[in-house]
N, C-alpha and C positions, 0 to 999 in steps of 0.2 A: 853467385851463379857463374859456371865456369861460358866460359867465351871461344869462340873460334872465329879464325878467320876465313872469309867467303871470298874465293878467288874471282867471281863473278859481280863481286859488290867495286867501286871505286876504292881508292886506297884509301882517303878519309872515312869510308862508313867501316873499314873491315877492323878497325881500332875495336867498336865496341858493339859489334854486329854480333846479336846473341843466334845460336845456333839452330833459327828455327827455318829451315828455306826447305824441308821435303815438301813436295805436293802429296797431297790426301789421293791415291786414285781410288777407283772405282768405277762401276759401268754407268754410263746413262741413260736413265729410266725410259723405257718403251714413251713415245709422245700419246696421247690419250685423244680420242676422238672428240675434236672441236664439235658444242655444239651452241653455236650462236646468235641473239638474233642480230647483231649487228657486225659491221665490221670494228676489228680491235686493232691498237696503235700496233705497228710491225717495228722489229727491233732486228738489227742487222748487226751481226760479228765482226768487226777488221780481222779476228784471228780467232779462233776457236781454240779452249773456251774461256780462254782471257786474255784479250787484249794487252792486258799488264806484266810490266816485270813484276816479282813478289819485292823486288828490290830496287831503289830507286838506282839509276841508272846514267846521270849527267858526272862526268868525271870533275866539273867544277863544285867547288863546296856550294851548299844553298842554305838560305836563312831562311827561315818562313814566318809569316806574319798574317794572323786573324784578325780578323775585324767583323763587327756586325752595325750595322745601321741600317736607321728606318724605324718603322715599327717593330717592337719587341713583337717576341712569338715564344712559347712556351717550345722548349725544345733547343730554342740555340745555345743553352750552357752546355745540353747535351753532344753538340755538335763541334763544340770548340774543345772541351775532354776531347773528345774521339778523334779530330785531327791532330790535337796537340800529345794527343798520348802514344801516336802513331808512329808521327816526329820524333817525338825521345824516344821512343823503343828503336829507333834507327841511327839514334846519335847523333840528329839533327837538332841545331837551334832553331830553338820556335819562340814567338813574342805574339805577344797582345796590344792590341793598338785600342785606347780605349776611350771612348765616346766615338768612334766611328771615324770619318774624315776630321771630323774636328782636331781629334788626336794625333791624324795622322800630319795636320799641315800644323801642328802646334809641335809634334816631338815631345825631346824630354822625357819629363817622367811617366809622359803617356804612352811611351812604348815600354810595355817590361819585356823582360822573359819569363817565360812559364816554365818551373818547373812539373816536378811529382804531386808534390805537397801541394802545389797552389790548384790543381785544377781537381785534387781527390774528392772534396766533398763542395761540387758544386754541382751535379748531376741535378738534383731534384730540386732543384730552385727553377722558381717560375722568371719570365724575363731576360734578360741578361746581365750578367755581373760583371762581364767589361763596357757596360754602357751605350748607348747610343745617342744619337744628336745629328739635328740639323749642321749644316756647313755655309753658309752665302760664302766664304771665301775658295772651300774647295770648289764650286762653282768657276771661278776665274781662273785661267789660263798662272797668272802669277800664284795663287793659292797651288795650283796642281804641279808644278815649277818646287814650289817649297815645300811638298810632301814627299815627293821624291829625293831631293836633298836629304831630307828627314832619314827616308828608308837605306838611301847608300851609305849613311855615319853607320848604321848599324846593320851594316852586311847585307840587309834583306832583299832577298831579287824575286821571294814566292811570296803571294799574296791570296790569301782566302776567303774569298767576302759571303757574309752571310747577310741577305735581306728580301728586299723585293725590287721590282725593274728598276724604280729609281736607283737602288742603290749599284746593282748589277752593271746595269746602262752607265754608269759613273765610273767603275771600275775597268771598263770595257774603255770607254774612252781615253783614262787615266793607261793602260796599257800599250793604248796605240802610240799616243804624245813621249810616251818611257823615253823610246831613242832618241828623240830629237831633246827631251828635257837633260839626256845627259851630255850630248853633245854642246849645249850652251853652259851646264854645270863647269863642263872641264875646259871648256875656253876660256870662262871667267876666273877659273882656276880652282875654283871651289872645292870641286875632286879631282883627285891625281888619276896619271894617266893607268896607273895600276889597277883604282876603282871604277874608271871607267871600261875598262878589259874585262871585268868580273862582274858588273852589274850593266851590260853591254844590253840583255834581256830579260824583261819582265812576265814570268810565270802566272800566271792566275788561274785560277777554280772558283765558281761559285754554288751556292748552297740557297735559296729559297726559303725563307723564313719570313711567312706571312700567314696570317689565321686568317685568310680571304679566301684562300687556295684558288688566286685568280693566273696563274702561272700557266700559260698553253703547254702542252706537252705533257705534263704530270698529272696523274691522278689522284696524288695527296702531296701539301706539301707542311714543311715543316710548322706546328701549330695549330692545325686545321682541326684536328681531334681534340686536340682540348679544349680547345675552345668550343665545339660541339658537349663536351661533358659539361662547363659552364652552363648552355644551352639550356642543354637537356633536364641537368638539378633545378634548374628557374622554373622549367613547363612544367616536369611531375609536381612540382611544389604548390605552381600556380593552380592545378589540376586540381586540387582535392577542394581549395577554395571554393574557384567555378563550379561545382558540383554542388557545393553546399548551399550556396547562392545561387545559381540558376543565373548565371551570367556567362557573356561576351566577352575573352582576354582576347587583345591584341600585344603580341611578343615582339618588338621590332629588334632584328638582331643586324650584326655587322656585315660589311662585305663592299662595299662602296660596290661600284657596277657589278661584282658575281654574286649572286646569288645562290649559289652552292651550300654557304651554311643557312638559309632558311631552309633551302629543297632538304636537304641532308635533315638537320630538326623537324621538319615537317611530317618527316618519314616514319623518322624515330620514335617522333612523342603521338602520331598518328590523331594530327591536324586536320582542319575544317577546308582550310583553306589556306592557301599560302602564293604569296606576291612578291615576282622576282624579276628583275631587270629582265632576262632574257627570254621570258615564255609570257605577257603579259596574255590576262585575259583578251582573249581574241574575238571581240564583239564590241563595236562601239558602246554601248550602256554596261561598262562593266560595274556597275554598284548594282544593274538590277542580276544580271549574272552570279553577284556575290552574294549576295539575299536569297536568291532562288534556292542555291545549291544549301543556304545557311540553314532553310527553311525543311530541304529533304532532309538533313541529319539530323535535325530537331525532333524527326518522328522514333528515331533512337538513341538520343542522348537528350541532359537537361541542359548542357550546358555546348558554347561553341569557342574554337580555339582557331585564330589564326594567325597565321607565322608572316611577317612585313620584310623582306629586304630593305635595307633604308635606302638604295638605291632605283625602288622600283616605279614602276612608270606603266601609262595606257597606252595602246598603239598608238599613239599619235605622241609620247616621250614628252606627258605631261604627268609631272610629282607626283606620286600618289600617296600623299603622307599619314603616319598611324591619325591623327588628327581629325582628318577626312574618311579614314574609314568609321573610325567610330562616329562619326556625327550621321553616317549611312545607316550602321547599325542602330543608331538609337530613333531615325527619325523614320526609317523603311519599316523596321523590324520590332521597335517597341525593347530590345533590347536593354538590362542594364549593362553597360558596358566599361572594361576598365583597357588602359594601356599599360602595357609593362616595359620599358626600354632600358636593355640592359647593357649597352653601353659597354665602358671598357672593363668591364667582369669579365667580358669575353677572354680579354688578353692576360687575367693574371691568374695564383693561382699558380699550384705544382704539374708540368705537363704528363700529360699521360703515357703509360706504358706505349702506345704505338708509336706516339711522337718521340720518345727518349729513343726506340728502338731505328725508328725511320733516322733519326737527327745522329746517332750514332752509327749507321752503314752510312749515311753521307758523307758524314766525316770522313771516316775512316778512307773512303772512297778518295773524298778531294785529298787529302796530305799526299797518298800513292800516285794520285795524278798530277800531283804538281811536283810535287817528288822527281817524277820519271818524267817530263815535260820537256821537251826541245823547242828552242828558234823557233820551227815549224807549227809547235801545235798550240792550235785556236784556242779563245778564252771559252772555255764549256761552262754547261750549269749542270751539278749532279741531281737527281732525284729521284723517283717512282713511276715507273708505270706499271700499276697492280704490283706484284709483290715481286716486281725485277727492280734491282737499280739499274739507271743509263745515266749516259751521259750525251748531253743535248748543243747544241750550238748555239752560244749565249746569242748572237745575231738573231738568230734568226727567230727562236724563241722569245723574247725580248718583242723582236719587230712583230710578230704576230699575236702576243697578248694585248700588244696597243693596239691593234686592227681590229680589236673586239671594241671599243670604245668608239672608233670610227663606224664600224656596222653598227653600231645602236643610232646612233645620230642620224644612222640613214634609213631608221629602224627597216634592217635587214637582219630580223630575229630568227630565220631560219639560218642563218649563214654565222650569227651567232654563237647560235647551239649548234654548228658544226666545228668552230673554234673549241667552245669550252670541252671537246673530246666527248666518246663513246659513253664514259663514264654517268657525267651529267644526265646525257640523251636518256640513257635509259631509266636513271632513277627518276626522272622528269615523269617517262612513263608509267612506270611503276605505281607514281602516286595518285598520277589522274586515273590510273584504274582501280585501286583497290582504299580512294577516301571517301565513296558514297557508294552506294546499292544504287546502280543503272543494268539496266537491259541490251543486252548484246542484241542482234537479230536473232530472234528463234532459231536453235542448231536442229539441225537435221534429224541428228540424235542426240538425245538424250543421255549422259555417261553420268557412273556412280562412280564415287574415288572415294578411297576407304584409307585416313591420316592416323598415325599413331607411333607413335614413343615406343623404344628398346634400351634399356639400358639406364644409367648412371644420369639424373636431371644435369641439364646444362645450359644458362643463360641465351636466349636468343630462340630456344626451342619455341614459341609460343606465338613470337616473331613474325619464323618462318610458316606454321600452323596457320595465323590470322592470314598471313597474304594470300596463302594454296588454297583457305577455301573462299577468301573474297574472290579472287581472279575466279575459279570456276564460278561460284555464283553468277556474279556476271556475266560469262556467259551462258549462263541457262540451264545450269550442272547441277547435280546432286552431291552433298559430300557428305562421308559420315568421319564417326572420329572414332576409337575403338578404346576407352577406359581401362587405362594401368597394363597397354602394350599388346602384347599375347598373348595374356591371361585375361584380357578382355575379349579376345576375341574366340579366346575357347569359350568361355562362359555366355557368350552371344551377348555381354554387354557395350552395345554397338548406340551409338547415340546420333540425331542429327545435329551437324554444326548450318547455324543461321548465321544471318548477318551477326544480328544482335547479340550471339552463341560468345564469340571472338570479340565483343566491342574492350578494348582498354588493353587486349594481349602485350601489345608490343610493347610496352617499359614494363612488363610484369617477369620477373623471377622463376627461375623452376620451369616446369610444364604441367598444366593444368589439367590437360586430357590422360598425366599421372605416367610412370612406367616403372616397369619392370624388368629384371635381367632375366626373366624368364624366356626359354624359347623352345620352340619346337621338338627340338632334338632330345629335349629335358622330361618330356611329357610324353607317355606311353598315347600311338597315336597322334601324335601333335600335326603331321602334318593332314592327316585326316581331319582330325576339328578344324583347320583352318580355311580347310578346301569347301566344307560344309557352310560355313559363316558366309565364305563367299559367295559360295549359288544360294544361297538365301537372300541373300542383299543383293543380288545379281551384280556386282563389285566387279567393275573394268578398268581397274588402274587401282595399284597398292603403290601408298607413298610411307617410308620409315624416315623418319627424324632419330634418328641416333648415330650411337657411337660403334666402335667393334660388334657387337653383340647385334647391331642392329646387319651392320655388313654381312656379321655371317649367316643371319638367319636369311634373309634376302636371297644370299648365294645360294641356298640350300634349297630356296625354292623353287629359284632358276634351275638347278641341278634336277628339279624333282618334276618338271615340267610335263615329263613323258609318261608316268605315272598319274599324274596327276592333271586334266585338261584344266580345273579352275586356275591355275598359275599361270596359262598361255595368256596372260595379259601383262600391259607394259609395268614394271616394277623397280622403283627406285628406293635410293636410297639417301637423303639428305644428310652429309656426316654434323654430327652434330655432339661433340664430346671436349670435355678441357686438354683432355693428354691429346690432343692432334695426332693420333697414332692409327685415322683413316687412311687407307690407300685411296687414290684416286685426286687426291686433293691437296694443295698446299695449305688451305687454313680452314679449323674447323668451326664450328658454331660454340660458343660458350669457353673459347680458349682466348679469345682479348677480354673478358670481364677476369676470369680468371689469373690473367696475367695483370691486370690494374690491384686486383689482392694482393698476391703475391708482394707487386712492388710497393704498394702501401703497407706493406707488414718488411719489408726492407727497408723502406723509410724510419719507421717508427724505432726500429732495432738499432738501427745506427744513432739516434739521435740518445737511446740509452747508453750503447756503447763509448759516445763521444763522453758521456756524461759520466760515465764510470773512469775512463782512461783508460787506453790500453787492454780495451774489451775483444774477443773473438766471438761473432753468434753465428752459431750454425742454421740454417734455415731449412727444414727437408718439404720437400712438397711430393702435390700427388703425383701421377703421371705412368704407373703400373710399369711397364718396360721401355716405352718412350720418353727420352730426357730432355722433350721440346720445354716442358715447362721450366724446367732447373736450369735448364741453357738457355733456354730467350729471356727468363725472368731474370738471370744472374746478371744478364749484358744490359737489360729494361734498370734495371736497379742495381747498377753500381757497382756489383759485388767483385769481390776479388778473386774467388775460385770457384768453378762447378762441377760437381762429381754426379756423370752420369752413365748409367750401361754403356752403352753405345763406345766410349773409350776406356771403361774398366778402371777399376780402383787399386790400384799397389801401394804396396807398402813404402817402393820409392818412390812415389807419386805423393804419399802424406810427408815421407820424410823431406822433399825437397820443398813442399808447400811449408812446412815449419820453416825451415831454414828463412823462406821469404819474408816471412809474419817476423820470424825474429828482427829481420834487415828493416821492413817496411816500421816498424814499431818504433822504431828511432828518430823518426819524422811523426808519425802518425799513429791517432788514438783509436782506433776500432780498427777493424775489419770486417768482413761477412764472405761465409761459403756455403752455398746453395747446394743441396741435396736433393737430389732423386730419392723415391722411397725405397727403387730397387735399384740402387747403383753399383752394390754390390749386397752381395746375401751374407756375407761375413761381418764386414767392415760398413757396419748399422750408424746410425746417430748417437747413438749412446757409444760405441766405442770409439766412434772420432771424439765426442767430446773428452771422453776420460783422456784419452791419449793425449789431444790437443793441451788438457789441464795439465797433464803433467810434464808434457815437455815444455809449456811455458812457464814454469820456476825457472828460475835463472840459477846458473852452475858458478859464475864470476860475477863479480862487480861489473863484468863491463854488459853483460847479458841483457836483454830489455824481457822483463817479464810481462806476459798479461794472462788474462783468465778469458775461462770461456761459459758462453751459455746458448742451449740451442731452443729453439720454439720449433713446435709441428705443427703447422697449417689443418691439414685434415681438410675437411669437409668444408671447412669456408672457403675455399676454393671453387667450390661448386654452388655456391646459393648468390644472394645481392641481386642489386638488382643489375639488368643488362646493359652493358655500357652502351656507347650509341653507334660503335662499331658491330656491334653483335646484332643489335636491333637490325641495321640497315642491312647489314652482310644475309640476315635470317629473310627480311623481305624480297633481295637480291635472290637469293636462293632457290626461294617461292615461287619467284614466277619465272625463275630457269626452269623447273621441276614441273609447271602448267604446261610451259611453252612443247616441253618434252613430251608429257604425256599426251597432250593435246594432237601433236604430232603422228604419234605412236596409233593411239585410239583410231584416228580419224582415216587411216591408211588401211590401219588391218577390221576397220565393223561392216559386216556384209549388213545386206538389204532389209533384214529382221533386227536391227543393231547390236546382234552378238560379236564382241571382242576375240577375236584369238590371232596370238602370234608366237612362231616358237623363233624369230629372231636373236640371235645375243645381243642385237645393237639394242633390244627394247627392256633390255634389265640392267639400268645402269647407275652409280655413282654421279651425282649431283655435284658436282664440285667448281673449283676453282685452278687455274693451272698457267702459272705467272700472271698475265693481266685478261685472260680471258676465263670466261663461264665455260665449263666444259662437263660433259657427259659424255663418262668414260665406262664400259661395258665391263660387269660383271668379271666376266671371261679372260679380257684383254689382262685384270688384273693381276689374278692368278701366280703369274710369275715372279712381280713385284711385292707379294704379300706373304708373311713369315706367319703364319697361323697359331706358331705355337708360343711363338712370347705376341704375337697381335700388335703387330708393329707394320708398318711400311718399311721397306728393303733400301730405298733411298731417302736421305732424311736431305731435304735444301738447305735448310739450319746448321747443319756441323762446319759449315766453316766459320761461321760465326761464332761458334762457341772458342774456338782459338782467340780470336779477337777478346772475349772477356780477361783473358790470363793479358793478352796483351794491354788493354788497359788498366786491367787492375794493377800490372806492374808485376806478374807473376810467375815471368816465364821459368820454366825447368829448362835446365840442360836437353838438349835431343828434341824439345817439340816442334810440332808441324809448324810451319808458319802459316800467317793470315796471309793469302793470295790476293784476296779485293776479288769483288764481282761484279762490278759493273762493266756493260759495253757500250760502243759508241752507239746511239739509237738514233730513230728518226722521229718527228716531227709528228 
């Protein structure tokens, strides 16, 4: 790959500074009408809209050095690639420090360097591969004295810690001491006064790798998803038992004081009850509290399931151990009861698509930041808020997740749950409304809400369905469901959903109330049948769970409003489809199951690959004109290249991807390139493959040959069961979607409680939009929405798709560069 040099890079990077520094422009999508019920973390710019150089920017050379300690967390092998692959694509040395501090105050052979080869195929391993470990010596002033020694023999001044606050809070200190540890280094003589000019300042980034996701500031942090899949596989499993048996599980799962992964499992596997450090039942006799409520679901289920934080406790911040509940259950309730405690299952195990994805933008994130880092700037921690990266203030973030530990002790569990974020609060809420049939106060009126499927099944549909008619239920609402879409609702096959209608929805697959790509527009009269169904059912709120198909019919009804008076009611649309090719929305329902396929079918290929030697497999998946799947999946799993619409496919774009595969084959036995199914209309799977087979015979002795073979997903992309992101995002959803229409109904029903409104703000997109819920108007879309390939006009994704070529090691001459996107955020 040819090279240039970047007059803007220092003189040591422009040596082997490949040629990717244009920025991607483009417009910035119209902002979408917040609608929420809380307030959400605010995220502030230093500079618009990247803080960052694309290119590190300190004229002194930097070493950089990873480390993780603590507890392992699925995800940090992901996170150490992505920083480390960032670094050599910059022509930075980067090393591994390995068992953690232990490595770092021992040295030796415990620091390597990383190259290509050594960090290619560690992606999908659970854990981490450069180890972790206690320290008592890094502890001591002398211990931290001899890590730094350590790090000046080997140039290093950048350090990137992946853990949790111990480890974080360690590094942070180990930063501050830096100066004064080199200023006694170079007195004693140890380092010259050369190395002490050059290692003058200590760099750091940190990264959050903990399945606790007890982290203030973030919304997810690295492991927290897999460990919920863990979860999740134990409860359906447990599930079918309890059923069979007419029994009590109690599930105690991880989290020392947060409680996030029971709330979050609880959600998902749609629990009895469930006990967490920060929301404890709020009545002194809480065993008769937990019996009572054990007793209402019993009148619709055989069996009862609840979910233990093992750190949970009564108001009064006395144990509540699985132990003690079962001995409640069996001696209140008559109960057979069992315990399940699953322990560090949690922690192992391949992490999942979200984690690889989240653990890879961190990286990538910290190497750029510590990369470009001055004197000046503070030790940060990278991570999530909803689907932005920031970057946070290791202080103070740090000092305020341990002030949750201090508010419990003083049980002050409102201020608690004001620490643990937005996020918590409201899936807290979420569950105490829609895990038992209770009675709102009598509503005034009376509303019918009519739920139903459009389009292509996708994981989580059923999810969101169970939550939109528990929440009405409760409060005192009618809902119906309308069987296999809009073909059910010409045919008047309109059904009532009950409690009981929806019991077991949410870890179930597909969509049960069935759909169709049938629509309106398709059907002589169509929107006549539907206006008809309506005034029969007398229907004041239409809710669509789908994909494109589901958008456009929506739009079209909104459009038809004026023709038609049954349509002046609120009308949304829940997206809900694997190609995430809604407008309105950053992620859609059934696209993280979707992408946990995918990268399990990357896994699987490479492990043939490896085993063949010097294998190429193509991988095409679905995604119709949007190349979210081919490009987050390619980055989610490893892969080397992804060819999608959105950047077009040439003939110099295959022929420089050869050239790489030849180069890369000389170190390494596989490869993989992710295919769109419409990446190009020419240049098919079957003619990459032919091509790829023939250009890898070799011409010379010196040539590295391999073969190729492709697999085609298809429709497994669309079935399995709901991962535990999809479940919770679908219940999330739900009751954005109530809160909306609820809203809507209740503003425009006159004094006979007839519905009419011909607002654009009341027909809208259900969505999501960086870290908040947002309901975004039909109307407003319009401009952002390319109707005829059924795509969104701004995709958030594609710079991330640069970043695959940059890890996988695949840059062509001329490409874009990965710019980073994280900003500085707040608190």
């Amino acid at each position: 790959m040819a090279s240039k040099k970047c007059k803007c890079c220092p003189p040591y990077l422009r040596r082997r500074q490949p040629s990717f520094r244009n920025k991607l422009a483009g417009e910035t999508p119209e902002v979408p009408i917040d609608y929420r019920d809380e307030e959400e973390p605010v995220v502030t710019h230093e500079t618009s809209p990247n803080p960052w150089p694309s290119t590190p920017a300190s004229e002194n050379p930097k070493n950089v050095a990873i480390f993780t300690s603590g507890g392992d967390a699925q995800g940090m092998n992901a996170a150490v690639r992505a920083a480390a692959g960032v670094c050599l694509q910059y022509g930075v040395n980067v090393y591994a420090i390995h068992c953690g501090y232990q490595g770092m105050v021992e040295g030796g052979d415990m620091i390597e360097k990383l190259t290509w080869a050594s960090i290619g195929d560690i992606m999908q391993k659970g854990g981490t591969v450069i180890g972790s470990a206690r320290c008592k010596e890094f502890r001591t002033r002398e211990g931290r004295k001899q890590a730094a020694q350590n790090l000046v023999k080997y140039d290093i001044n950048c350090l990137i810690a992946i853990g949790g606050d111990g480890t974080l809070t360690g590094a942070h200190v180990f930063k501050q001491e830096w100066p004064d540890f080199l200023a006694e280094l170079k007195e004693e003589g140890t380092i010259t006064e050369q190395q002490f000019e050059e290692h003058k300042f200590l760099s750091l980034m940190g990264m959050v790798g903990s399945i606790d996701n007890d982290m203030c500031g973030f919304s997810m942090t690295i492991g927290c998803d897999s460990a919920l899949h863990r979860i999740c596989e134990a409860v359906d499993a447990l599930t079918t038992t309890a059923m069979s048996h007419q029994r009590t599980f109690i599930v105690e799962v991880m989290g020392r004081n947060c409680g996030f992964l029971a709330l979050m499992a609880a959600l998902a596997c749609g629990a009895d009850f469930v006990l967490v450090p920060e929301h404890p039942p709020p009545v002194e006799d809480w065993k008769a509290a937990m019996c009572d409520s054990l007793l209402r679901r019993r009148r619709y289920t055989n069996f009862s399931l609840i979910i233990l934080a093992e750190g949970a406790t009564d108001i009064h911040r006395n144990p509540i151990t699985a132990d003690i509940v079962k001995q409640v259950c069996c001696d209140n309730l008559g109960h057979d009861t069992r315990v399940t405690t699953l322990g560090h299952v949690q922690r192992g195990g391949a992490p999942s698509a979200f984690d690889r994805i989240l653990a890879t933008r961190c990286g990538a994130e910290a190497a750029l930041a510590v990369l470009n880092a001055t004197p000046e700037t503070p030790a940060r921690i990278i991570g999530a808020q909803g689907n932005r990266i920031v970057q946070l203030d290791l202080t103070e973030a740090v000092e305020q997740t341990r002030q949750v530990g201090t508010e419990l002790d003083n049980r002050a569990f409102e201020k608690v749950r004001e620490l643990r974020g937005p996020v918590f609060r409201q899936e807290l809420n979420i569950f105490l409304r829609i895990r038992q049939h209770h009675m709102d106060e009598p509503p005034k009126h009376v509303f019918n809400v009519l739920v139903f499927h459009t389009g292509a099944p996708a994981a989580g549909m059923n999810a969101c369905a169970k939550a939109i008619t528990r929440d009405f239920l409760n409060g005192g609402h009618k809902v119906y469901g309308a069987r296999g879409g809009f073909m059910g609702i010409f045919d008047d096959d309109i059904i009532p959903l009950e409690w009981q209608t929806v019991k077991g929805w949410a870890s179930q697959g597909g969509c049960n109330l069935g759909a169709e790509r049938l629509l309106p527009s398709d059907v002589p009269d169509g929107l006549t049948k539907v206006a008809a169904t309506l005034k029969k059912y007398n229907i004041h709120a239409m809710v669509c769970i789908g994909g494109f198909e589901g958008y456009a019919a929506m739009t079209h009804l909104f459009k038809s409003r004026d023709e038609f008076p049954e349509f002046r009611i609120p009308l949304t649309l829940v997206p809900a489809t694997i190609s995430n090719n809604v407008p309105g929305t950053t992620t859609s329902l059934g696209s993280d199951t979707a992408l946990n396929t995918i990268v399990g079918a990357i896994d699987c290929v490479k492990q043939s690959a490896r085993s063949s030697r010097r294998r190429v497999f193509i991988v095409e998946t679905q995604g119709h004109n949007c190349g979210f799947l081919a490009s987050i999946g390619a980055l989610a799993g490893g892969a080397d290249i992804a060819y999608i619409r959105e950047e077009g496919v040439r003939l110099r774009h295959i022929s420089a991807d050869i050239a790489n595969l030849h180069r890369k084959f000389k170190e390494l036995s596989c490869a993989v390139i992710v295919r769109s199914e419409r990446s190009s209309q020419n240049y098919d799977t079957q003619f990459l493959s032919k091509v790829l087979d023939e250009e890898g015979k070799p011409e010379t002795k010196d040539d590295t040959a391999f073969s190729v073979r492709s697999v085609i997903l298809g429709h497994l992309q669309q079935g399995g069961t709901p991962s535990p992101l999809d479940r919770v995002y679908g219940c999330r959803l739900g009751a954005s979607c109530v809160q909306f229409l609820l809203q809507h109904m209740t503003e425009n029903v006159d004094e006979n409680g007839v519905v009419s409104t011909n607002s654009p703000e009341s027909a809208a997109v259900i969505g999501t939009h960086d870290s908040a819920r947002t309901a975004t108007a039909f109307e407003q879309l319009e401009p952002i929405t390319d109707v005829a390939l059924r795509t969104n006009k701004h995709t958030w994704w594609q710079n991330l798709h640069r970043l695959t070529r940059v890890l996988g090691n695949s840059m062509r001459s001329g490409d874009l560069c990965y710019e980073g996107e994280a900003c500085v955020g707040e608190l």
